[in-house]
PQR file with spaces between the fields and no chain letter, atoms N, CA, C, O and H, PARSE charges and radii, in Angstrom:
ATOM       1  N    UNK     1       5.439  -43.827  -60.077 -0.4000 1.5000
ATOM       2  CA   UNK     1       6.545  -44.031  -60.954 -0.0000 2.0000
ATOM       3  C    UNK     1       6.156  -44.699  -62.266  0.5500 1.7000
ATOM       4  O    UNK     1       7.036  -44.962  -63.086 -0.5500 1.4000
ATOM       5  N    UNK     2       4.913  -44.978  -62.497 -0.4000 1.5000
ATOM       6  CA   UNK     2       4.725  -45.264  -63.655 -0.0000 2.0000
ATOM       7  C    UNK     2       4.518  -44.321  -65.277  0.5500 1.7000
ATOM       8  O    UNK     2       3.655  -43.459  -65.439 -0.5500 1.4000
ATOM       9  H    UNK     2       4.198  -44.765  -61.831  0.4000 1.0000
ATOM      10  N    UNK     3       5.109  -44.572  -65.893 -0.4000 1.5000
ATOM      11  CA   UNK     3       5.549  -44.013  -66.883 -0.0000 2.0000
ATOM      12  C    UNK     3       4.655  -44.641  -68.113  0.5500 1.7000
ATOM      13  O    UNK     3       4.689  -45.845  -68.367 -0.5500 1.4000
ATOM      14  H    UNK     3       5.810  -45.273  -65.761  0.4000 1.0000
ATOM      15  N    UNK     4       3.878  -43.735  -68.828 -0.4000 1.5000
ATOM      16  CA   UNK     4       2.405  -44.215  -69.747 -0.0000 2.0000
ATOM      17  C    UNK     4       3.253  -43.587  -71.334  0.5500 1.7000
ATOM      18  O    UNK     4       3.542  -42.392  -71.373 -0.5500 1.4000
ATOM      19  H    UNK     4       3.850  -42.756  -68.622  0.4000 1.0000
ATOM      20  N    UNK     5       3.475  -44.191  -72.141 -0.4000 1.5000
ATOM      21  CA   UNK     5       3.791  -44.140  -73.382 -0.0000 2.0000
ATOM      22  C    UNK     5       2.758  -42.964  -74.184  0.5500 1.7000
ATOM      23  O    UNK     5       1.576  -43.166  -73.907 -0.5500 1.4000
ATOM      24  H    UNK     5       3.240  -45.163  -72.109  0.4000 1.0000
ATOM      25  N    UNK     6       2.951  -41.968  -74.973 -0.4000 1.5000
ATOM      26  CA   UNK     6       2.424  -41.296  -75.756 -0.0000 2.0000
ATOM      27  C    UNK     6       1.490  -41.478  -75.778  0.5500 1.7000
ATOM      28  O    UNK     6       0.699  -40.782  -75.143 -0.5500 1.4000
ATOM      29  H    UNK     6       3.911  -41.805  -75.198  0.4000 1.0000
ATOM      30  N    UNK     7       1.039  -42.702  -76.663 -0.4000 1.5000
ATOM      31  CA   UNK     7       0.442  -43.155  -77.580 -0.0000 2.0000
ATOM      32  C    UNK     7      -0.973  -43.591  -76.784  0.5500 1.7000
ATOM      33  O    UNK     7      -2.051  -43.493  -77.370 -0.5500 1.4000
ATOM      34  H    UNK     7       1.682  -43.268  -77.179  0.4000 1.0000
ATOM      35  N    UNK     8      -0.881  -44.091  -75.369 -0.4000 1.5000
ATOM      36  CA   UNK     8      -2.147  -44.598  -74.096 -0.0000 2.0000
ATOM      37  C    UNK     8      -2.377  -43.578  -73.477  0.5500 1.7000
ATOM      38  O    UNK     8      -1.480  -42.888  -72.995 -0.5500 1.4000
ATOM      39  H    UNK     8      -0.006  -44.171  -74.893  0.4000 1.0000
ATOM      40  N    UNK     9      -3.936  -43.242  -73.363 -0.4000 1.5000
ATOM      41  CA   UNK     9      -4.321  -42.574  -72.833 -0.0000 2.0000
ATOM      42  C    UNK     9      -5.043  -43.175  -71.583  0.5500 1.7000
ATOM      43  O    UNK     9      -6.086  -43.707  -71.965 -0.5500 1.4000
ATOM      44  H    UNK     9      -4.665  -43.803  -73.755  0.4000 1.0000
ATOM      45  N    UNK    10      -4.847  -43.306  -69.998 -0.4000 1.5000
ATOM      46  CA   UNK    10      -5.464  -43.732  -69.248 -0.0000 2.0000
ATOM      47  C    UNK    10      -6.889  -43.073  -68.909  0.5500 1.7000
ATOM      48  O    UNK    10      -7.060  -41.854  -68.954 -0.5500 1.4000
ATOM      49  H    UNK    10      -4.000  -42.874  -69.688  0.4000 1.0000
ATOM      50  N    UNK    11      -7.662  -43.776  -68.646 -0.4000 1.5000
ATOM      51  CA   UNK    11      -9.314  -43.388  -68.266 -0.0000 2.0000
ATOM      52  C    UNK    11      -9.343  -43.924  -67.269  0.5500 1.7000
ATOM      53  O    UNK    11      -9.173  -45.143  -67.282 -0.5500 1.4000
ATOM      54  H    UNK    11      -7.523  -44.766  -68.610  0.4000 1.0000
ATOM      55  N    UNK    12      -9.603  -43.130  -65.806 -0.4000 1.5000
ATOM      56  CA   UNK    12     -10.104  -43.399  -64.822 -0.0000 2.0000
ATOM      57  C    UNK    12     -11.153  -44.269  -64.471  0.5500 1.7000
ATOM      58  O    UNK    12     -11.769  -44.336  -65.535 -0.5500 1.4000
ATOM      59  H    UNK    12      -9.740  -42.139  -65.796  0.4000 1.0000
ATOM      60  N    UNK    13     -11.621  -44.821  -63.844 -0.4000 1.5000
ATOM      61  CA   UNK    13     -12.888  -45.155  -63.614 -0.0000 2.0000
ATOM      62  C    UNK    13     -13.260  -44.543  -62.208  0.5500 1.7000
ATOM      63  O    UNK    13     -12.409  -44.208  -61.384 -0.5500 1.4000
ATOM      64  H    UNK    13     -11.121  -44.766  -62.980  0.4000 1.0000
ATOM      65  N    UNK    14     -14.610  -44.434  -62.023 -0.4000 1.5000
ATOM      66  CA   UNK    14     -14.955  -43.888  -60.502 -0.0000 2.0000
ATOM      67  C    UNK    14     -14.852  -45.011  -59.598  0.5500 1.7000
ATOM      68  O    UNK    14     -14.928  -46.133  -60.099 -0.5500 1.4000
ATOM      69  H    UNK    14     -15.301  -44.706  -62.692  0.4000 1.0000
ATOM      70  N    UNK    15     -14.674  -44.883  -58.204 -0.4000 1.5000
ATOM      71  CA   UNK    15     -15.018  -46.188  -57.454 -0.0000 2.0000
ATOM      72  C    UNK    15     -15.720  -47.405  -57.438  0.5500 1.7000
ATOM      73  O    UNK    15     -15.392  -48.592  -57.435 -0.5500 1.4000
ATOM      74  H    UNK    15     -14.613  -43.972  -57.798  0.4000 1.0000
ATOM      75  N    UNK    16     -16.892  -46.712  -57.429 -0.4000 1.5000
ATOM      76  CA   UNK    16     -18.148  -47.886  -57.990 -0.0000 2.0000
ATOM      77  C    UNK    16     -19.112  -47.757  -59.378  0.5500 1.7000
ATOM      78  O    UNK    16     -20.033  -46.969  -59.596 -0.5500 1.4000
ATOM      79  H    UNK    16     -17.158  -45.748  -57.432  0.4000 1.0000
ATOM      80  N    UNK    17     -18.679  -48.585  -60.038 -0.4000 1.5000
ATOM      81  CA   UNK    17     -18.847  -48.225  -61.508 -0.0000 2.0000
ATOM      82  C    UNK    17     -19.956  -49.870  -62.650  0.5500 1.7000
ATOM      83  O    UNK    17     -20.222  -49.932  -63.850 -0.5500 1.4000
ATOM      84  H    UNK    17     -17.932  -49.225  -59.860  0.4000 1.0000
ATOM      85  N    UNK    18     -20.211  -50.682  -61.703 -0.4000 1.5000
ATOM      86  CA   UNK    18     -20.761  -52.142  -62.365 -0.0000 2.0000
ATOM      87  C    UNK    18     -20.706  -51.718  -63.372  0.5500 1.7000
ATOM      88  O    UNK    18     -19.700  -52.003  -64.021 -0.5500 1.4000
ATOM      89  H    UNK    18     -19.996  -50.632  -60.728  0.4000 1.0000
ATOM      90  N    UNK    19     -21.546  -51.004  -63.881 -0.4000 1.5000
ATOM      91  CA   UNK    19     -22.226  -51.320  -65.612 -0.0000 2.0000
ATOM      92  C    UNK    19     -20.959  -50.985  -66.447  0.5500 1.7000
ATOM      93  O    UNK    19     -21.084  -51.216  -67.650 -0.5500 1.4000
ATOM      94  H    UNK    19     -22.364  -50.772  -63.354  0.4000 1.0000
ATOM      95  N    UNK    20     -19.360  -50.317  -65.904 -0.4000 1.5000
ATOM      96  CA   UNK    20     -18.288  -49.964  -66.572 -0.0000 2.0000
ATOM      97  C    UNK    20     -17.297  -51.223  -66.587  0.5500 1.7000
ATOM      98  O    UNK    20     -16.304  -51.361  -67.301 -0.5500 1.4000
ATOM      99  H    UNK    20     -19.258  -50.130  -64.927  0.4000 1.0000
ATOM     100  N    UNK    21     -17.963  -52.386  -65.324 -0.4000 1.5000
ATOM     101  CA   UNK    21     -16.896  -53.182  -65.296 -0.0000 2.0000
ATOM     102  C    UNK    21     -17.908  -54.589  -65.524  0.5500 1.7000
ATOM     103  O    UNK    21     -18.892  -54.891  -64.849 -0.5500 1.4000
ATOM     104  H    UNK    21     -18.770  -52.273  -64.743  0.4000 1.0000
ATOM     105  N    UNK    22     -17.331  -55.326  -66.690 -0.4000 1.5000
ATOM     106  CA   UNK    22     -18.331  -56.282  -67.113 -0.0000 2.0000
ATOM     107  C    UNK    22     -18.689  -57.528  -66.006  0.5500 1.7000
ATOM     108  O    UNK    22     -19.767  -58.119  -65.939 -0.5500 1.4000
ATOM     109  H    UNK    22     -16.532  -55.081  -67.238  0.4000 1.0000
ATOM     110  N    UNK    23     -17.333  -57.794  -65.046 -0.4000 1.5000
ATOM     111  CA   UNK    23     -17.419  -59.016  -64.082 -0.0000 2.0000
ATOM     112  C    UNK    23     -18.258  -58.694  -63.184  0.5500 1.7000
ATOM     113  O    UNK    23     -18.824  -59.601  -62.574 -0.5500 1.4000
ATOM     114  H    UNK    23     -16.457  -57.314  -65.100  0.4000 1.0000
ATOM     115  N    UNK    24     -18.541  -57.361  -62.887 -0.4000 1.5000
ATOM     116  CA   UNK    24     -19.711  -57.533  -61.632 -0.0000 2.0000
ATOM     117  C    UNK    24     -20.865  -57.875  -61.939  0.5500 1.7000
ATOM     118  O    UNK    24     -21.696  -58.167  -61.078 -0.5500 1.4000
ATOM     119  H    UNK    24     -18.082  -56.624  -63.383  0.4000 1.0000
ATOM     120  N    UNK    25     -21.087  -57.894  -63.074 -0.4000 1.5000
ATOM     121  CA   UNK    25     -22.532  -58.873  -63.985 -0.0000 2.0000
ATOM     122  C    UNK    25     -22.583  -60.378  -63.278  0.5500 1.7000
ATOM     123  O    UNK    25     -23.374  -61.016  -62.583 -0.5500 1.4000
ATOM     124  H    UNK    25     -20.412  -57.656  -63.773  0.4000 1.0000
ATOM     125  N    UNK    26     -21.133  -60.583  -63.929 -0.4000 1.5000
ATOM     126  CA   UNK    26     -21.036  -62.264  -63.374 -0.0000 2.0000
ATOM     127  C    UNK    26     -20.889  -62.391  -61.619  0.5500 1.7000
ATOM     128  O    UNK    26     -21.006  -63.431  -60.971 -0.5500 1.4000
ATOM     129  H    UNK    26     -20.490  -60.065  -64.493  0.4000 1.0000
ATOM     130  N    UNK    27     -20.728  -61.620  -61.320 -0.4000 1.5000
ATOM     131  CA   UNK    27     -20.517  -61.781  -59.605 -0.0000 2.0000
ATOM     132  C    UNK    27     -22.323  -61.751  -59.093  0.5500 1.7000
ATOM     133  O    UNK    27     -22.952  -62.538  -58.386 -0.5500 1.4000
ATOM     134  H    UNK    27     -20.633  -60.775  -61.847  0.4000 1.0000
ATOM     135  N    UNK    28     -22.650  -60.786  -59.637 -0.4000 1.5000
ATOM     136  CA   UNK    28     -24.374  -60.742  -59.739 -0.0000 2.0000
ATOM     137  C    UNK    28     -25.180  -61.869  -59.957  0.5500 1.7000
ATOM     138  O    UNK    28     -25.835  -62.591  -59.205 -0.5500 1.4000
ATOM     139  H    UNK    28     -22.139  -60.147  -60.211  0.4000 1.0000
ATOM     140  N    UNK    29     -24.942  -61.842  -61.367 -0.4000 1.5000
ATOM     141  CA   UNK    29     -25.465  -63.511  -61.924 -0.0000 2.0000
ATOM     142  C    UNK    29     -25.359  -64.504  -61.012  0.5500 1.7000
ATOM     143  O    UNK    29     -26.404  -64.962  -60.548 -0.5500 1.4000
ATOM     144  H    UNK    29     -24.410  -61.256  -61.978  0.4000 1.0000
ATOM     145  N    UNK    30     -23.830  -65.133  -60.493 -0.4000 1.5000
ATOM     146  CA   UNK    30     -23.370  -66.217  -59.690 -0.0000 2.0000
ATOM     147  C    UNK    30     -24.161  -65.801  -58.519  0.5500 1.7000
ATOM     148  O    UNK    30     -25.050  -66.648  -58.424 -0.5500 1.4000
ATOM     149  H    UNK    30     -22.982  -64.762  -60.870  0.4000 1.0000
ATOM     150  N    UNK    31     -24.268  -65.102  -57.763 -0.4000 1.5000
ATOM     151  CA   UNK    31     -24.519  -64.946  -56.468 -0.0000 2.0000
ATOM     152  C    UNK    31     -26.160  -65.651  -56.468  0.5500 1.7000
ATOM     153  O    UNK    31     -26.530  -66.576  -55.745 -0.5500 1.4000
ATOM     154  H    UNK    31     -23.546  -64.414  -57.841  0.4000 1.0000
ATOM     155  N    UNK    32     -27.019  -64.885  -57.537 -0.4000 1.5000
ATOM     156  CA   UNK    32     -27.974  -64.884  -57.565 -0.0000 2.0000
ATOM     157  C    UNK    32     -28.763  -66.500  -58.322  0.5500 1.7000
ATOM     158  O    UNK    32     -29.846  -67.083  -58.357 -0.5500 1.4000
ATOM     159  H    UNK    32     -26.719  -64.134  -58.124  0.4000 1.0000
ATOM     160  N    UNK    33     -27.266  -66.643  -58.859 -0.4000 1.5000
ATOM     161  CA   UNK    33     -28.277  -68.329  -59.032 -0.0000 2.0000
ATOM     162  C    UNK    33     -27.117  -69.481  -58.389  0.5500 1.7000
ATOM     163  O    UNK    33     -27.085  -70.629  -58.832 -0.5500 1.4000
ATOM     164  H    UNK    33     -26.386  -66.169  -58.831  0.4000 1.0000
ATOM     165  N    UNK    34     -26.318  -69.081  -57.452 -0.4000 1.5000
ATOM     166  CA   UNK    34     -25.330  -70.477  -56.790 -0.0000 2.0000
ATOM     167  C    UNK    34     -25.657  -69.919  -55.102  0.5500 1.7000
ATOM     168  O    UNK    34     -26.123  -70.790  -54.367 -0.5500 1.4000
ATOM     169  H    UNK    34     -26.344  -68.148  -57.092  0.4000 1.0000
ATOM     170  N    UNK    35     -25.499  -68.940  -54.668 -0.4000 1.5000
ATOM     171  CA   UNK    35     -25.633  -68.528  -53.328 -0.0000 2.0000
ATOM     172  C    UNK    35     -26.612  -67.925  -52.381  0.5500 1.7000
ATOM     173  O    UNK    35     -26.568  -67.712  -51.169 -0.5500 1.4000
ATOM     174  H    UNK    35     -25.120  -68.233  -55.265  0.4000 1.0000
ATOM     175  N    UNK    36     -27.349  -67.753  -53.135 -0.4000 1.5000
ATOM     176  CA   UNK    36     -28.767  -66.540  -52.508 -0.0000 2.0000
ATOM     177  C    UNK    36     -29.595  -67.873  -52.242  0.5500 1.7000
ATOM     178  O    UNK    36     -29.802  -68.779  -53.049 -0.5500 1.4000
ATOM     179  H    UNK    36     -27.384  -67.926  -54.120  0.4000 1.0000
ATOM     180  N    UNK    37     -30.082  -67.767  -50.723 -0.4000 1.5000
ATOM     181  CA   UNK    37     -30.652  -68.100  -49.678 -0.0000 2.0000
ATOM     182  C    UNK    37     -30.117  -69.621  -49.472  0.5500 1.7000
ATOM     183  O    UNK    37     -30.987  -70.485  -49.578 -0.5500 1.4000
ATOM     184  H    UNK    37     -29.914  -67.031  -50.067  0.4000 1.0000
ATOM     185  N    UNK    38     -28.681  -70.094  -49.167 -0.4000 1.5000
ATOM     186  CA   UNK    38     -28.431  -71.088  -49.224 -0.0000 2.0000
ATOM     187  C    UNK    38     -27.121  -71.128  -48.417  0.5500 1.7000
ATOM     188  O    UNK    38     -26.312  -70.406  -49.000 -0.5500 1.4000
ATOM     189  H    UNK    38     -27.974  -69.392  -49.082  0.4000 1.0000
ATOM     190  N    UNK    39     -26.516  -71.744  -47.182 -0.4000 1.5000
ATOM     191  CA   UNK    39     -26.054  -72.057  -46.123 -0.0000 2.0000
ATOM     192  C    UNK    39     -24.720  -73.102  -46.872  0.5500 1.7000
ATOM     193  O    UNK    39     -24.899  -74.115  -47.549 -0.5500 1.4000
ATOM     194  H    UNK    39     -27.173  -72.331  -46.709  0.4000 1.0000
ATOM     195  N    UNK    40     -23.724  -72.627  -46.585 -0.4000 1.5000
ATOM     196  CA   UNK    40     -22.639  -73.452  -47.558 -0.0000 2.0000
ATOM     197  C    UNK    40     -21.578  -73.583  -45.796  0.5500 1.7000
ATOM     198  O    UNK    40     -21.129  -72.667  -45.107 -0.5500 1.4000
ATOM     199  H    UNK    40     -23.579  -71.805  -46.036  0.4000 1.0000
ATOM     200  N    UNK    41     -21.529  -74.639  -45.652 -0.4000 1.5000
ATOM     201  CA   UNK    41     -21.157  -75.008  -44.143 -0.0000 2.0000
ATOM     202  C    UNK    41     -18.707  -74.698  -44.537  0.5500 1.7000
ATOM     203  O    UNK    41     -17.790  -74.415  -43.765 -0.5500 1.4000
ATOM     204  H    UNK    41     -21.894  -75.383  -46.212  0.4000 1.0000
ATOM     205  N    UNK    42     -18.741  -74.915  -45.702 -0.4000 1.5000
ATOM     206  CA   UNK    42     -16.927  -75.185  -46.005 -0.0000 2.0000
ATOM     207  C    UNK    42     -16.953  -74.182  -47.099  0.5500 1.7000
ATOM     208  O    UNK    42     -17.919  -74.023  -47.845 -0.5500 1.4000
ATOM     209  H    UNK    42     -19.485  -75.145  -46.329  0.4000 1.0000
ATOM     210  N    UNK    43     -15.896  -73.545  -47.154 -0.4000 1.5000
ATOM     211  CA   UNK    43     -15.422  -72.680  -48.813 -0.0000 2.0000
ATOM     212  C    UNK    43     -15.143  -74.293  -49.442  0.5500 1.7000
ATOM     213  O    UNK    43     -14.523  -74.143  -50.494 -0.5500 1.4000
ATOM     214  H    UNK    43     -15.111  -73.674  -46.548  0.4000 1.0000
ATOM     215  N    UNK    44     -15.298  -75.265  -49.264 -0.4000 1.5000
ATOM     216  CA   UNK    44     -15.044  -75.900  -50.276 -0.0000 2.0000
ATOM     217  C    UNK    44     -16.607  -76.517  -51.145  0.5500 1.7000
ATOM     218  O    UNK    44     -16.671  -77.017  -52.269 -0.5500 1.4000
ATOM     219  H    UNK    44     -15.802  -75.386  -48.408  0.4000 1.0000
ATOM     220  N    UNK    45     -17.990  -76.203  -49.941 -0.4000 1.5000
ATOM     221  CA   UNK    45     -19.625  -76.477  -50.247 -0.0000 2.0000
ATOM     222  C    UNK    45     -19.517  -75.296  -51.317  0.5500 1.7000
ATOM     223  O    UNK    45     -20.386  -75.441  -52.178 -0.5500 1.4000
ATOM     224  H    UNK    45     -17.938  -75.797  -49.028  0.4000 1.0000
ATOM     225  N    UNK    46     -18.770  -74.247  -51.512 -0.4000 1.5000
ATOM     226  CA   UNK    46     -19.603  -72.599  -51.948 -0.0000 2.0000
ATOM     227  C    UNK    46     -18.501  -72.903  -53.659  0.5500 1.7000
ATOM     228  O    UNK    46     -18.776  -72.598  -54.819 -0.5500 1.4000
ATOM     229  H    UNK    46     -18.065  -74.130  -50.813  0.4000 1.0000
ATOM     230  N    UNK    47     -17.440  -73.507  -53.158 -0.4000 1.5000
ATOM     231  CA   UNK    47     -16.471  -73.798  -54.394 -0.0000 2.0000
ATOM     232  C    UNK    47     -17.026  -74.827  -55.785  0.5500 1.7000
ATOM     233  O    UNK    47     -17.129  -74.574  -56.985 -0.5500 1.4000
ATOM     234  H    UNK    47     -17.216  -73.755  -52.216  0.4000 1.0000
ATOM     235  N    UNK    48     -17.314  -76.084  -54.963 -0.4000 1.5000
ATOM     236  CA   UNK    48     -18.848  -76.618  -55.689 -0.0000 2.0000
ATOM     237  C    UNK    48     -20.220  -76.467  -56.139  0.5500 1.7000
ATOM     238  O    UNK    48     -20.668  -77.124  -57.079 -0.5500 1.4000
ATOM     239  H    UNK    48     -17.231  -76.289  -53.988  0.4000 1.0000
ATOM     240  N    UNK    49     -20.972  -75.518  -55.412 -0.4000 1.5000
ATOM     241  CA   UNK    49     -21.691  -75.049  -56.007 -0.0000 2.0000
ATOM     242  C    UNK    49     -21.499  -74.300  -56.829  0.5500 1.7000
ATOM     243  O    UNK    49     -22.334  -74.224  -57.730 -0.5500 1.4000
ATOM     244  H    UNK    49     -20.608  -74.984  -54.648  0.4000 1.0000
ATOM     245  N    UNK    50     -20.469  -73.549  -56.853 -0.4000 1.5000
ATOM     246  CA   UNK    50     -20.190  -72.557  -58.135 -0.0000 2.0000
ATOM     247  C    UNK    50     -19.849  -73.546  -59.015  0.5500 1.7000
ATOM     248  O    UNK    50     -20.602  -73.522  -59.989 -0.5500 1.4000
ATOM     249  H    UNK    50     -19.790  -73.610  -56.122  0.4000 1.0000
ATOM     250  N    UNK    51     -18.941  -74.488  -59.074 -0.4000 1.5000
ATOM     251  CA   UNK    51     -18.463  -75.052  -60.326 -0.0000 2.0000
ATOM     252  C    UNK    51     -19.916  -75.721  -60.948  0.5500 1.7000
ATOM     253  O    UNK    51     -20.154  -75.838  -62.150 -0.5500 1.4000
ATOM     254  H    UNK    51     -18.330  -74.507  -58.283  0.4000 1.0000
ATOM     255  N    UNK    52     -20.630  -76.042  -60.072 -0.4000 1.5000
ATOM     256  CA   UNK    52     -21.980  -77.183  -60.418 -0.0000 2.0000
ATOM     257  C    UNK    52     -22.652  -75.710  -61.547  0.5500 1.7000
ATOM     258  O    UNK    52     -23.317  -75.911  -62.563 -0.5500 1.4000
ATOM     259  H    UNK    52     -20.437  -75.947  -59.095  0.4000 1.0000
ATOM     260  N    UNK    53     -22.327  -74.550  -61.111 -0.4000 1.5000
ATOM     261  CA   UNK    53     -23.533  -73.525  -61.824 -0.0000 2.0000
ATOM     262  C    UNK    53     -22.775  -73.325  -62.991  0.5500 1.7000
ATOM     263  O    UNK    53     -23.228  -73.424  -64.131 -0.5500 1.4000
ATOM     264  H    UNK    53     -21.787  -74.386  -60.286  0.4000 1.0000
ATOM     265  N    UNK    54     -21.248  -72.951  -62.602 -0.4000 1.5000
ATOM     266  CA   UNK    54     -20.863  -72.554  -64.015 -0.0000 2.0000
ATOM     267  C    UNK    54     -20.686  -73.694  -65.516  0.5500 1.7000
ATOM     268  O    UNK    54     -20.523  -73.427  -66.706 -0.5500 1.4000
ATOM     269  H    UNK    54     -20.880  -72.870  -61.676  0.4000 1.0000
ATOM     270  N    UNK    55     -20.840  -75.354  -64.587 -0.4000 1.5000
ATOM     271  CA   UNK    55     -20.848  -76.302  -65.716 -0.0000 2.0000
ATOM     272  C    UNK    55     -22.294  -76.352  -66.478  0.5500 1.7000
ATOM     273  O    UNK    55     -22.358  -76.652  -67.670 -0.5500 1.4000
ATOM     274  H    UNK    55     -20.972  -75.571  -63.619  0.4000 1.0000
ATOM     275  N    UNK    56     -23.291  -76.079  -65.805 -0.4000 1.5000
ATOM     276  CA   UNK    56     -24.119  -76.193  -65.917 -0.0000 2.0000
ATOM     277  C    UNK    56     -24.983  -74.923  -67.263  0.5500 1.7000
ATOM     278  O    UNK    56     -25.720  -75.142  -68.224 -0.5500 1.4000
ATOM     279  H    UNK    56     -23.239  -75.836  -64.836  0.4000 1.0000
ATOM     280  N    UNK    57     -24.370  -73.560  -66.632 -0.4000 1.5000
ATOM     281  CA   UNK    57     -24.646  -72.806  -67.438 -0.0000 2.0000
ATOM     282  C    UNK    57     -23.848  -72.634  -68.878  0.5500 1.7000
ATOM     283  O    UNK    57     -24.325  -72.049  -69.850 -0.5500 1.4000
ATOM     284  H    UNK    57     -23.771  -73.383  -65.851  0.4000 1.0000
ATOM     285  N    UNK    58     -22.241  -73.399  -68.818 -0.4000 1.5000
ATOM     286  CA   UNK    58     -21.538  -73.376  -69.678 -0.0000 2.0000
ATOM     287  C    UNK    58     -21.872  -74.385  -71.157  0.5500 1.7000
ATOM     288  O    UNK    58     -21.537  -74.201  -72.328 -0.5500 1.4000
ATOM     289  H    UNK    58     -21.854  -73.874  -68.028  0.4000 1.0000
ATOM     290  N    UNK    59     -22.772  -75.632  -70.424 -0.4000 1.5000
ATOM     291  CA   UNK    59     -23.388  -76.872  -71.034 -0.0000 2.0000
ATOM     292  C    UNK    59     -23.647  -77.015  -72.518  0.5500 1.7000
ATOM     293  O    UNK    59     -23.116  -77.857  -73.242 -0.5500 1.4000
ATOM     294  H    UNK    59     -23.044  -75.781  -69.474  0.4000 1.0000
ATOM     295  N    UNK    60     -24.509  -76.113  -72.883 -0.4000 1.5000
ATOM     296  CA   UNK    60     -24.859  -75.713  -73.974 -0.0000 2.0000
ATOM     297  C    UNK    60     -23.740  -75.492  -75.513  0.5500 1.7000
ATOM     298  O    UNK    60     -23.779  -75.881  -76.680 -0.5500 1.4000
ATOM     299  H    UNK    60     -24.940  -75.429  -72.295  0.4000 1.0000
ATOM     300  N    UNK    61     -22.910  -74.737  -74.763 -0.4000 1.5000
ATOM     301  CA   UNK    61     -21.751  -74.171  -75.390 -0.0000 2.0000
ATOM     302  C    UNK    61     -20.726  -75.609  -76.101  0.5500 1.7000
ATOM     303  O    UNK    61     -20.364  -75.849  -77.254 -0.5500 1.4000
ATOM     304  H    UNK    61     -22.878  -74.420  -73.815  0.4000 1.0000
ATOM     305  N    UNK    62     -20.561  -76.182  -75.071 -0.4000 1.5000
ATOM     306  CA   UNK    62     -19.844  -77.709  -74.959 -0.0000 2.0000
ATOM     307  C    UNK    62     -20.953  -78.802  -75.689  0.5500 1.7000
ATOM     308  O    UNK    62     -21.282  -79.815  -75.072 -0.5500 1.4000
ATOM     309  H    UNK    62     -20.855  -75.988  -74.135  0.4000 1.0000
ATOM     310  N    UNK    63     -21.339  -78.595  -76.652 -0.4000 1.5000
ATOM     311  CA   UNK    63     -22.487  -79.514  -76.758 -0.0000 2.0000
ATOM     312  C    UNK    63     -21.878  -80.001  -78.282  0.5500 1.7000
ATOM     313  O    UNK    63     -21.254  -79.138  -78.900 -0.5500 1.4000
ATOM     314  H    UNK    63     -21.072  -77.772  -77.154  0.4000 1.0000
ATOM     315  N    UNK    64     -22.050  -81.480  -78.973 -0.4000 1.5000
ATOM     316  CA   UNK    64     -21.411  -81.636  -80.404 -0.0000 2.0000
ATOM     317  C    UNK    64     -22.445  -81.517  -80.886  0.5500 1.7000
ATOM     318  O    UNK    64     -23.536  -81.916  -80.481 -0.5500 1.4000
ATOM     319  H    UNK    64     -22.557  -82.180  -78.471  0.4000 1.0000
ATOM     320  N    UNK    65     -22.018  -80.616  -82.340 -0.4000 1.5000
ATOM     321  CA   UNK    65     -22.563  -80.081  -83.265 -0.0000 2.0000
ATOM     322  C    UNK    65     -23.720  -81.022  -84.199  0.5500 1.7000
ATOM     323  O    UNK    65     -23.148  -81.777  -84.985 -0.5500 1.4000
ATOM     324  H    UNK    65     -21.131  -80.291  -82.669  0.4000 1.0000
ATOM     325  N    UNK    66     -25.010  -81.086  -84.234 -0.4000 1.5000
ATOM     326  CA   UNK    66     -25.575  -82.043  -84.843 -0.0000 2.0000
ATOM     327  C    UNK    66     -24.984  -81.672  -86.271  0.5500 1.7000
ATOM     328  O    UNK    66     -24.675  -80.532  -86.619 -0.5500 1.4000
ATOM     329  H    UNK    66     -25.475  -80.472  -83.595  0.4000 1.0000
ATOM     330  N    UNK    67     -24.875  -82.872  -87.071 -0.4000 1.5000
ATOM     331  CA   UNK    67     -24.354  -82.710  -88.988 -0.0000 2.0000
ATOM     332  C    UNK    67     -25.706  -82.609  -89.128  0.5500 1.7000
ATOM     333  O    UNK    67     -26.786  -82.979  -88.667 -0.5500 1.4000
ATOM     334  H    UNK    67     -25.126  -83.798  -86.789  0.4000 1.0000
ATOM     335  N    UNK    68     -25.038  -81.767  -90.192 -0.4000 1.5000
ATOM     336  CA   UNK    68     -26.108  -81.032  -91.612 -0.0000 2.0000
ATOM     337  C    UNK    68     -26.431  -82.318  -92.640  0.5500 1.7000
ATOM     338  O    UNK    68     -27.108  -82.144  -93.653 -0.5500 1.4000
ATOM     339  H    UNK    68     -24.161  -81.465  -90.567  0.4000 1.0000
C-alpha cells in the first residue's frame, strides 16, 4: 500500500550488498577491534567495550583546537 510520489524513484538493493550499505563497514570495523577473540561474560561487558572503542576512536575528533 505504499504509494511513491512521481518524482522518487526506488532502487532496490540485493539481499547482501556491504559495500552498498555503509554501516556494515562499521559493524566490521567494531567487531574487529572491540570483539574478536574476547569472552564478554554480560551484554552489559560487550556494551562497554564498545563504548571504550568508539570513545576512543572518536578522541581525536573531540580534541581543542591548538591557536594559530
Amino acid at each position: 500500500g505504499l504509494r511513491v510520489p512521481k518524482n522518487i524513484e526506488l532502487i532496490y538493493l540485493p539481499p547482501y550488498s556491504p559495500e552498498l550499505n555503509p554501516v556494515e563497514r562499521l559493524w566490521q570495523w567494531l567487531k574487529r577491534h572491540t570483539l574478536r577473540n574476547r569472552y564478554c561474560r554480560t551484554l552489559k561487558d560487550i556494551e562497554d567495550a564498545v563504548q571504550k572503542c568508539l570513545e576512543k576512536a572518536a578522541a581525536p575528533f573531540f580534541e581543542k583546537p591548538v591557536p594559530l
